[in-house]
PyMOL Python script that loads the backbone (N, CA, C, O; Angstrom):
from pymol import cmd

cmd.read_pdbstr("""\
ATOM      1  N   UNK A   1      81.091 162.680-181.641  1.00  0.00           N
ATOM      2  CA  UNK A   1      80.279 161.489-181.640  1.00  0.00           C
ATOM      3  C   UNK A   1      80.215 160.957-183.071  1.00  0.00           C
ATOM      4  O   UNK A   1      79.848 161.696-183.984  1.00  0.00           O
ATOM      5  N   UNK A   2      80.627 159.467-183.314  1.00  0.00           N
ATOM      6  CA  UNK A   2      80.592 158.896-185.114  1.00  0.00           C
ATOM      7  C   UNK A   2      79.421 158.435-184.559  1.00  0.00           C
ATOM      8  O   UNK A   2      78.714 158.581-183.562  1.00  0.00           O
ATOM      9  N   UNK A   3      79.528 157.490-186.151  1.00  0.00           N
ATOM     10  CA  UNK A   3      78.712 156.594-186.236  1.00  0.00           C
ATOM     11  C   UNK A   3      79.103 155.264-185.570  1.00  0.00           C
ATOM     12  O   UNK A   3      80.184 154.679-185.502  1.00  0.00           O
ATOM     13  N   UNK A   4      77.555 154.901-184.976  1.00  0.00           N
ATOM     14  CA  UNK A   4      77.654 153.725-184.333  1.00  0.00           C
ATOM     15  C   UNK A   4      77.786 152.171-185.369  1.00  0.00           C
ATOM     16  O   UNK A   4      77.546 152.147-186.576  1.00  0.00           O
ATOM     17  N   UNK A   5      78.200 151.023-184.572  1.00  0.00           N
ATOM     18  CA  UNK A   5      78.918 150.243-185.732  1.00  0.00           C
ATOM     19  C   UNK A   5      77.446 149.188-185.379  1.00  0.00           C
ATOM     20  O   UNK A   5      77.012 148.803-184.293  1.00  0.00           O
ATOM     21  N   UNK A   6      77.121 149.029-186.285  1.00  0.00           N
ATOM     22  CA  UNK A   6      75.969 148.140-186.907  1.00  0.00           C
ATOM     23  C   UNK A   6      74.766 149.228-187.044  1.00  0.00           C
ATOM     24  O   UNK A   6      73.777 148.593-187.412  1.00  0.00           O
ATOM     25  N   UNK A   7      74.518 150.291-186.932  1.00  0.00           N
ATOM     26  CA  UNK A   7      73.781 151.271-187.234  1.00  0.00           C
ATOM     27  C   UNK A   7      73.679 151.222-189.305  1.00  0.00           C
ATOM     28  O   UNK A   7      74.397 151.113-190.299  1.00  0.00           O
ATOM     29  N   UNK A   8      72.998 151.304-189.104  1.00  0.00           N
ATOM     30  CA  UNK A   8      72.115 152.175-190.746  1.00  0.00           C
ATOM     31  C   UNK A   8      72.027 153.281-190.942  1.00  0.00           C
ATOM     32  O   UNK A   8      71.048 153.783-190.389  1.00  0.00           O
ATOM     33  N   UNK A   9      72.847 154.186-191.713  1.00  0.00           N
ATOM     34  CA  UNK A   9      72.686 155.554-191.693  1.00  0.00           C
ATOM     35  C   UNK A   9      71.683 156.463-192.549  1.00  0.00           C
ATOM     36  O   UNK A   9      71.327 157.620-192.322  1.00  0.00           O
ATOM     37  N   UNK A  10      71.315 155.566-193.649  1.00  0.00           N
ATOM     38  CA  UNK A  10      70.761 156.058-194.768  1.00  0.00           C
ATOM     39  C   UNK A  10      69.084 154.396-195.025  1.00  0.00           C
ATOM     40  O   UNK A  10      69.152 153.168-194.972  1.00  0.00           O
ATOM     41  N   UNK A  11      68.167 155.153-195.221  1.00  0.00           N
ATOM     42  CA  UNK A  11      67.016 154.305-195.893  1.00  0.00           C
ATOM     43  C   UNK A  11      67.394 152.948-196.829  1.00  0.00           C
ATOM     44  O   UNK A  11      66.861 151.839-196.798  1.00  0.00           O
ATOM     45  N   UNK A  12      68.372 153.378-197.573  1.00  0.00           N
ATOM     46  CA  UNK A  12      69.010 152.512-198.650  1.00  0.00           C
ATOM     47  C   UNK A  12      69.946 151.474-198.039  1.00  0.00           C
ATOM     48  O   UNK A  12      70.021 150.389-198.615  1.00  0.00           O
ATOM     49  N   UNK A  13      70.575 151.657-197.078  1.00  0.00           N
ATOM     50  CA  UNK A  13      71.427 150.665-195.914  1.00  0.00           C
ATOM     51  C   UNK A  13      70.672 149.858-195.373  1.00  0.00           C
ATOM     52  O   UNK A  13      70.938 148.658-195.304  1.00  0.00           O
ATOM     53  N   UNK A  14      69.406 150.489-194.812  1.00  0.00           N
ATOM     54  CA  UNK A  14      68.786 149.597-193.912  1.00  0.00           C
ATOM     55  C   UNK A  14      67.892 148.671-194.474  1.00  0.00           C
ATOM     56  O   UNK A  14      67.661 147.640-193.843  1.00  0.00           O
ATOM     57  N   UNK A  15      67.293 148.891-195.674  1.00  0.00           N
ATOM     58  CA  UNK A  15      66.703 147.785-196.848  1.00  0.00           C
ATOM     59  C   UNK A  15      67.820 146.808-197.196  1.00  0.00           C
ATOM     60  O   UNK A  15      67.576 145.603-197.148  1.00  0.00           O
ATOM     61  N   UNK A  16      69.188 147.303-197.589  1.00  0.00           N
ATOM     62  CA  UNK A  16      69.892 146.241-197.855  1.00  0.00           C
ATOM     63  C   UNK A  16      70.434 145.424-197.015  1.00  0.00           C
ATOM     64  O   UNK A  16      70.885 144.316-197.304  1.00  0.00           O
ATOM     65  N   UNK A  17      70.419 145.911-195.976  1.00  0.00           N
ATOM     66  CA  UNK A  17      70.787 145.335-194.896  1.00  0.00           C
ATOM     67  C   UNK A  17      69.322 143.884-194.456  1.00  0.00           C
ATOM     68  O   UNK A  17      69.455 142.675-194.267  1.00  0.00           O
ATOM     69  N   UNK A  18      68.355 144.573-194.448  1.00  0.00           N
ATOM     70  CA  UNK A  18      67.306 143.757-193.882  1.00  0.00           C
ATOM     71  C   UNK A  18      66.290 143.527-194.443  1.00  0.00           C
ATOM     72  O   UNK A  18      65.219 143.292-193.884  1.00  0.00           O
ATOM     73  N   UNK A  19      66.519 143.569-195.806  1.00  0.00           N
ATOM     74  CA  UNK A  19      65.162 143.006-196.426  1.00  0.00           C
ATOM     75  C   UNK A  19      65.966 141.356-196.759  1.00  0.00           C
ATOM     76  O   UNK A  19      67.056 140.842-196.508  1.00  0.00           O
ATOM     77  N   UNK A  20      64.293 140.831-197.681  1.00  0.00           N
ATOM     78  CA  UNK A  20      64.866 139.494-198.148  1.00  0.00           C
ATOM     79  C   UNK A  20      64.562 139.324-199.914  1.00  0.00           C
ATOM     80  O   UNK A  20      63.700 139.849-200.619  1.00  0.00           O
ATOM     81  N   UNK A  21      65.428 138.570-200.172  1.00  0.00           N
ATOM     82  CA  UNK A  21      65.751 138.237-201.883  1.00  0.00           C
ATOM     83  C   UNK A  21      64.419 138.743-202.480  1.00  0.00           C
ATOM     84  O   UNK A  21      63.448 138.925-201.746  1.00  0.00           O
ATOM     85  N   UNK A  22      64.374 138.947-203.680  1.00  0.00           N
ATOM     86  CA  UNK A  22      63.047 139.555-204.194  1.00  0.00           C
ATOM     87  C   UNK A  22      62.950 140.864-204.122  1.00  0.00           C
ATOM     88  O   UNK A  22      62.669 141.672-205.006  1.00  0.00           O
ATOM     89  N   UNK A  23      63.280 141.072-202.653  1.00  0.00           N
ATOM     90  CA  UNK A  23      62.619 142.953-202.717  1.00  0.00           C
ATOM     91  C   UNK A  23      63.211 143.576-203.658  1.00  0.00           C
ATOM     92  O   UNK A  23      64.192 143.237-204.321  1.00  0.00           O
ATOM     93  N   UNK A  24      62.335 144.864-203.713  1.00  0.00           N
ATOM     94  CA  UNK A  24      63.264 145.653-204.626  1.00  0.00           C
ATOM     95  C   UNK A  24      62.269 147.186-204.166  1.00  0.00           C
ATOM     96  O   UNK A  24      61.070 147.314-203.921  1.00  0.00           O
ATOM     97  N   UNK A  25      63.839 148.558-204.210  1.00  0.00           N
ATOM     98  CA  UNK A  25      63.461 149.705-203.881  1.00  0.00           C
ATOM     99  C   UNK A  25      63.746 150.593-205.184  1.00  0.00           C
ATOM    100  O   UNK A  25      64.271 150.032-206.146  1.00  0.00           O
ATOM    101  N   UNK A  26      63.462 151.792-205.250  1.00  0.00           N
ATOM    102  CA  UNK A  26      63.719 152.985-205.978  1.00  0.00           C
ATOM    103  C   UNK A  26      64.852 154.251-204.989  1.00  0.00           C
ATOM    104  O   UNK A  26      64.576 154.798-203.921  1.00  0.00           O
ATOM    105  N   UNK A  27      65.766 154.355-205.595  1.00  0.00           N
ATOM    106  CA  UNK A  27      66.594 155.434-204.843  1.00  0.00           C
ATOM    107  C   UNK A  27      66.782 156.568-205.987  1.00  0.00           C
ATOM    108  O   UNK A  27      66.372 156.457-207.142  1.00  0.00           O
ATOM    109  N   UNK A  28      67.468 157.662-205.461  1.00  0.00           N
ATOM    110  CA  UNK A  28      67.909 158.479-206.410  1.00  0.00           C
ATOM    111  C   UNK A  28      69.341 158.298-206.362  1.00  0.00           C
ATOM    112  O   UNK A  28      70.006 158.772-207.284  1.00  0.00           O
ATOM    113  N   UNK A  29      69.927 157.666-205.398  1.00  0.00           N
ATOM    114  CA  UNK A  29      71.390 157.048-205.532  1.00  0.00           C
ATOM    115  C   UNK A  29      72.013 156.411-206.813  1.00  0.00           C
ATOM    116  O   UNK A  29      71.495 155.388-207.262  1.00  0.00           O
ATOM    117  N   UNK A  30      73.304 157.070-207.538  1.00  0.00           N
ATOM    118  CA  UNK A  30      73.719 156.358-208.461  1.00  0.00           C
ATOM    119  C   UNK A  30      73.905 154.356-208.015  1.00  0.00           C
ATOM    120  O   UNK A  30      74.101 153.738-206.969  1.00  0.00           O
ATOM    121  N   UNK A  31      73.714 153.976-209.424  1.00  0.00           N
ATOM    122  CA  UNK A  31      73.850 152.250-208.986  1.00  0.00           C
ATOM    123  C   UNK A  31      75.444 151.670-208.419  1.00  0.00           C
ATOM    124  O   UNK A  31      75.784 150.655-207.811  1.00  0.00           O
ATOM    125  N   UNK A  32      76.234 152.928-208.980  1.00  0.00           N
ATOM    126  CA  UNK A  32      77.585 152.336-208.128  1.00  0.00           C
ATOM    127  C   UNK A  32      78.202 152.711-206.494  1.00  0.00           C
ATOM    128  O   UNK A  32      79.279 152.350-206.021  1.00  0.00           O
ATOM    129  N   UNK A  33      77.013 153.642-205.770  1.00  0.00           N
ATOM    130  CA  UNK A  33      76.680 154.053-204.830  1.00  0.00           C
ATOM    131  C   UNK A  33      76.245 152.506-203.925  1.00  0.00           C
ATOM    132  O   UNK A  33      76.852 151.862-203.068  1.00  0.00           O
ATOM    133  N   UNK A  34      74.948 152.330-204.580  1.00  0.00           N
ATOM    134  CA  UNK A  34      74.066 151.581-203.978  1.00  0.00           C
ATOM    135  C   UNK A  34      75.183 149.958-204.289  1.00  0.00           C
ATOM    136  O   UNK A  34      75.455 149.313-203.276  1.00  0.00           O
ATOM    137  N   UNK A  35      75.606 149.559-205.338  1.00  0.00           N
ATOM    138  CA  UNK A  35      76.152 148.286-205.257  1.00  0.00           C
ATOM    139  C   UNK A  35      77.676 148.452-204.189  1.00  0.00           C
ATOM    140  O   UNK A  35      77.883 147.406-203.574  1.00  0.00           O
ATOM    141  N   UNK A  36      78.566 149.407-203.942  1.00  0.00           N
ATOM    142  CA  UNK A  36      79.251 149.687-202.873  1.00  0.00           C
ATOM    143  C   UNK A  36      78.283 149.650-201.110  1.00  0.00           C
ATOM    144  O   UNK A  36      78.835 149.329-200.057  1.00  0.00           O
ATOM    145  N   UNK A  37      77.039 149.996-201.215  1.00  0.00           N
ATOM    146  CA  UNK A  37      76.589 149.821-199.892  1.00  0.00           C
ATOM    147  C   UNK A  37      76.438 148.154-199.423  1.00  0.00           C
ATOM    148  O   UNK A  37      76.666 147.640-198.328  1.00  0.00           O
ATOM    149  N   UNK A  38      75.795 147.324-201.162  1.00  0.00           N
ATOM    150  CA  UNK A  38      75.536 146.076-200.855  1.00  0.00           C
ATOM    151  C   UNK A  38      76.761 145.229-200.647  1.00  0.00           C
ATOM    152  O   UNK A  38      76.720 144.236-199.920  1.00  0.00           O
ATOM    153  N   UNK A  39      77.878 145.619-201.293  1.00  0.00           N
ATOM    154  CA  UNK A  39      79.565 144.615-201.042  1.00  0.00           C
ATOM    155  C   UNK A  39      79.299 145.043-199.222  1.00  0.00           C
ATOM    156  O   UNK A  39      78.868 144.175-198.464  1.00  0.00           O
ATOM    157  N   UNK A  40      79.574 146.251-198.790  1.00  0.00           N
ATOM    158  CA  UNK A  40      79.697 146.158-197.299  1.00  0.00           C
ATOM    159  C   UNK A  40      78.888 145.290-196.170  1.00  0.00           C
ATOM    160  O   UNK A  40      79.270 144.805-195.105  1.00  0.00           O
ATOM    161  N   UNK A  41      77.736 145.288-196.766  1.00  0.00           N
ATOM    162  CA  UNK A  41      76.957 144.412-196.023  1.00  0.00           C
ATOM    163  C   UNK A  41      76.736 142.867-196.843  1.00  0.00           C
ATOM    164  O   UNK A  41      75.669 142.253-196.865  1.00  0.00           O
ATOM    165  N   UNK A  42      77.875 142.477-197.423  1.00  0.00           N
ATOM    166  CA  UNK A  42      77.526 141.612-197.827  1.00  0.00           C
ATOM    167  C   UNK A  42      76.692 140.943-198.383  1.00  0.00           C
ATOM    168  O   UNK A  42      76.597 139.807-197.918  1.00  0.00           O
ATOM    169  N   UNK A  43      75.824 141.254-199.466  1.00  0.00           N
ATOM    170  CA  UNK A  43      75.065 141.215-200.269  1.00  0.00           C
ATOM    171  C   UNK A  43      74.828 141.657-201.723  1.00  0.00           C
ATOM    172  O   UNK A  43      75.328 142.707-202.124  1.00  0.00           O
ATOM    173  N   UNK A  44      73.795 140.588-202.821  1.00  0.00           N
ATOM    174  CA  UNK A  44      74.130 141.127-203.936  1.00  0.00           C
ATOM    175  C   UNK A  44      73.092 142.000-204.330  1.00  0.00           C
ATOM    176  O   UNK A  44      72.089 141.876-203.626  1.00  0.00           O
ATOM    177  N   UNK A  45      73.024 142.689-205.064  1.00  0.00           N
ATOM    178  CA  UNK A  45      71.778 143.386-205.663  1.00  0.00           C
ATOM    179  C   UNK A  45      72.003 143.667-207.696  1.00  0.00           C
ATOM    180  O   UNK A  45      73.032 143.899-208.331  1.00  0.00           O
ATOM    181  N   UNK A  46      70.795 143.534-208.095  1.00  0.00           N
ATOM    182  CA  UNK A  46      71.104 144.074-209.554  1.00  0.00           C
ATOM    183  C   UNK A  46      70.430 145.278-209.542  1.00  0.00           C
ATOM    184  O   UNK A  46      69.346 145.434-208.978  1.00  0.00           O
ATOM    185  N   UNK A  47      71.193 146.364-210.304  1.00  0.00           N
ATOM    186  CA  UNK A  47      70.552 147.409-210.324  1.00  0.00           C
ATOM    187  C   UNK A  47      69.628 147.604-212.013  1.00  0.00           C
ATOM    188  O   UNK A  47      69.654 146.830-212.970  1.00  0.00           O
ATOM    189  N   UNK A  48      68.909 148.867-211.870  1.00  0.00           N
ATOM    190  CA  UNK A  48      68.533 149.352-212.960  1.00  0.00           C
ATOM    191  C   UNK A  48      68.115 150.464-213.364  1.00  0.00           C
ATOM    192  O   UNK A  48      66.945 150.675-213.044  1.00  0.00           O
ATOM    193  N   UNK A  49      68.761 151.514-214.124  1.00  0.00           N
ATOM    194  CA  UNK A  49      68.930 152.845-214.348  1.00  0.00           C
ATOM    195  C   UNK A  49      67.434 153.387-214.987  1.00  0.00           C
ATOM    196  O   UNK A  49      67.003 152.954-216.055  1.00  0.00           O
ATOM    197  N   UNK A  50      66.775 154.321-214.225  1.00  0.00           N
ATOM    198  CA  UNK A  50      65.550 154.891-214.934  1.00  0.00           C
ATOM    199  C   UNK A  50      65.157 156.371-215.000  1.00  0.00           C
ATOM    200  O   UNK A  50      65.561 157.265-214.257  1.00  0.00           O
ATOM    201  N   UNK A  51      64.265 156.475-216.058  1.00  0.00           N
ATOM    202  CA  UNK A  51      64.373 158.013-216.167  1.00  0.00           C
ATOM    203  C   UNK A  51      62.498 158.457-215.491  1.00  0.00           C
ATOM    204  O   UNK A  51      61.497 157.997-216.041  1.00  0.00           O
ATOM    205  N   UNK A  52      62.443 159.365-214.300  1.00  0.00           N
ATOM    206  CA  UNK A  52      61.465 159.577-214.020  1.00  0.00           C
ATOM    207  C   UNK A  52      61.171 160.926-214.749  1.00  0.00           C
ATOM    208  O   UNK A  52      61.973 161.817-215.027  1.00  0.00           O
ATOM    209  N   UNK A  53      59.580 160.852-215.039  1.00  0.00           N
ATOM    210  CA  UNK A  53      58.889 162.709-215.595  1.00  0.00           C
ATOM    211  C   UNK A  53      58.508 162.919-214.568  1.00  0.00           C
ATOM    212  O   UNK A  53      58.327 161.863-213.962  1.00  0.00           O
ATOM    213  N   UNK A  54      58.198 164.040-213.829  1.00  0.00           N
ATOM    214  CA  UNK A  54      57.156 164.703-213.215  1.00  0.00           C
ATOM    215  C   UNK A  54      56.427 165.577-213.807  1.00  0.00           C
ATOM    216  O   UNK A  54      56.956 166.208-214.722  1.00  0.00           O
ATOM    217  N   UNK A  55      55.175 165.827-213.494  1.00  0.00           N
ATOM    218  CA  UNK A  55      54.793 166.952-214.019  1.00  0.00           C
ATOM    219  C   UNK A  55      53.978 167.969-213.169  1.00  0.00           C
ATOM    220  O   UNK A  55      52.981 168.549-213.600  1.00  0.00           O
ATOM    221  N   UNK A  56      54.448 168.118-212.029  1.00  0.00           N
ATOM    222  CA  UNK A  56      53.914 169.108-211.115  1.00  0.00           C
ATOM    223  C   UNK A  56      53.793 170.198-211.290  1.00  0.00           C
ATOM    224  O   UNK A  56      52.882 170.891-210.837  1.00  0.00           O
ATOM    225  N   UNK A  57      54.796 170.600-212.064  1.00  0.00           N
ATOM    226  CA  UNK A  57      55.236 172.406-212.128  1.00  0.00           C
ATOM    227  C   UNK A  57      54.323 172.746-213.208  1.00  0.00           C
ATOM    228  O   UNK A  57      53.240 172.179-213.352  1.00  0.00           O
ATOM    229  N   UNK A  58      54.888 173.953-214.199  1.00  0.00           N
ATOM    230  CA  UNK A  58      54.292 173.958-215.369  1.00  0.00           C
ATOM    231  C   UNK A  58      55.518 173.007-216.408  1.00  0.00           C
ATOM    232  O   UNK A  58      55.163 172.386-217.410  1.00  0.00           O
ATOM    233  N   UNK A  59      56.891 173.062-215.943  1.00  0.00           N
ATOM    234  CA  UNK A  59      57.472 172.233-216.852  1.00  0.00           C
ATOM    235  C   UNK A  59      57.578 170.911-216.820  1.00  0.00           C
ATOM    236  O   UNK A  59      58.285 170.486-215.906  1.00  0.00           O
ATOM    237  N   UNK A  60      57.306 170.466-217.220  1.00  0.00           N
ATOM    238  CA  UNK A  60      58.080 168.661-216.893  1.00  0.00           C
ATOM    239  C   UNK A  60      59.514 168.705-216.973  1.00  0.00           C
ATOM    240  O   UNK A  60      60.220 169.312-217.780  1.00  0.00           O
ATOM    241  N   UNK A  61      59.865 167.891-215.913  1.00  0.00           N
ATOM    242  CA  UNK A  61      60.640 167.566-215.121  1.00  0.00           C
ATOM    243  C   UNK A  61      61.595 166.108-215.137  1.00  0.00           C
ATOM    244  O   UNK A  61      61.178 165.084-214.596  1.00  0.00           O
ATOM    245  N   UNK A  62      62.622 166.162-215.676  1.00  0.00           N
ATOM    246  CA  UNK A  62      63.320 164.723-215.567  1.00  0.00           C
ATOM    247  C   UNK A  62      64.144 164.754-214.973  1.00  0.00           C
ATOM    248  O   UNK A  62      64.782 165.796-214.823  1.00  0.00           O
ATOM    249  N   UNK A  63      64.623 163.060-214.107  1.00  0.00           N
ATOM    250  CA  UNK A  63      65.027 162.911-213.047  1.00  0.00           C
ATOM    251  C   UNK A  63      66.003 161.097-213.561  1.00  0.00           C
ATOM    252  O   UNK A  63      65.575 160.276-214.373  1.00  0.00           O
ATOM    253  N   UNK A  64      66.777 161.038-213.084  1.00  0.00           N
ATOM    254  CA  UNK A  64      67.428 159.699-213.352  1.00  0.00           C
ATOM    255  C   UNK A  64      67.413 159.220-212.092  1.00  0.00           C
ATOM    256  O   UNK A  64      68.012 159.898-211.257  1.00  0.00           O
ATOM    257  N   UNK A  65      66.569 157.634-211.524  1.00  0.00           N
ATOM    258  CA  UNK A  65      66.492 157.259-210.233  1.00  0.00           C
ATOM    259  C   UNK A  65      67.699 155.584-210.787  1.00  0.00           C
ATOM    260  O   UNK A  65      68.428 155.206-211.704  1.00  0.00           O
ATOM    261  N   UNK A  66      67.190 155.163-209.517  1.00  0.00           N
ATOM    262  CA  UNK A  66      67.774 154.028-210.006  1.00  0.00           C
ATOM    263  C   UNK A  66      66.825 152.799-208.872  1.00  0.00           C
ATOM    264  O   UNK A  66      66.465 152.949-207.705  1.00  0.00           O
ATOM    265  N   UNK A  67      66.669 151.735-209.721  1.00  0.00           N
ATOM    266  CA  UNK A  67      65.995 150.731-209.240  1.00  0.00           C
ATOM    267  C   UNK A  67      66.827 149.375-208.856  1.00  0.00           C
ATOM    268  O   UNK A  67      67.254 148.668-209.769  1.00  0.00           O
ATOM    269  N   UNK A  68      67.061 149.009-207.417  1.00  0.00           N
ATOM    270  CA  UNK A  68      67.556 147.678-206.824  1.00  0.00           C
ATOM    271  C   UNK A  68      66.859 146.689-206.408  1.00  0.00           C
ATOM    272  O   UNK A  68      65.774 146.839-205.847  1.00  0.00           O
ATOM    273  N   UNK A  69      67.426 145.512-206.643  1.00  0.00           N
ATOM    274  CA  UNK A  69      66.568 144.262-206.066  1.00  0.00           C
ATOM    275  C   UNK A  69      67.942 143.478-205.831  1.00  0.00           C
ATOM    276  O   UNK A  69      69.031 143.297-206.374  1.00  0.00           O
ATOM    277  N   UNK A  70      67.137 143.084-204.552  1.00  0.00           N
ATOM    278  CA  UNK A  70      68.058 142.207-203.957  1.00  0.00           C
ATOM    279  C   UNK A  70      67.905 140.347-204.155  1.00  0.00           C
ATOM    280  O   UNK A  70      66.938 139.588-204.211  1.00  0.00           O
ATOM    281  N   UNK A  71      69.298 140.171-204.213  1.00  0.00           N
ATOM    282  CA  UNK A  71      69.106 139.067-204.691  1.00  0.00           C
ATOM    283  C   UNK A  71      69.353 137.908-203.479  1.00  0.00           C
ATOM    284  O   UNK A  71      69.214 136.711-203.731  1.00  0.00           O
TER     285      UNK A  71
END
""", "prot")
cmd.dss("prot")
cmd.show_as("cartoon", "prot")
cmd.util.cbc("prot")
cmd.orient("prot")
């Protein structure tokens, strides 16, 4: 059994797929990930590379997310 064809497989598909201009999400997806999902569905997005801390543990914690908005 694949994938079905107009299905969304991933959170990040289905925002780009169906949100409108303006929005904008946080992924942990690299930005050349996420701008390859938006060419398929036809759409543009600008990305923007960020560095998250956590500090849950006893150590702090860094994380590189990445931030899209669709245009």
């Amino acid at each position: 059994m694949g994938r079905q064809k107009g299905k969304q497989t991933t959170a990040e598909s289905w925002i780009i797929a169906n949100g409108k201009a303006g929005d904008h999400f946080y992924s942990d997806k690299k930005d050349g990930s996420l701008t390859a999902i938006a060419a398929y569905h036809k759409r543009k997005i600008t990305t923007e590379r960020l560095i998250v801390i956590t500090t849950g543990g006893k150590e702090p914690k860094a994380k590189y997310i990445t931030k899209a908005t669709l245009l």
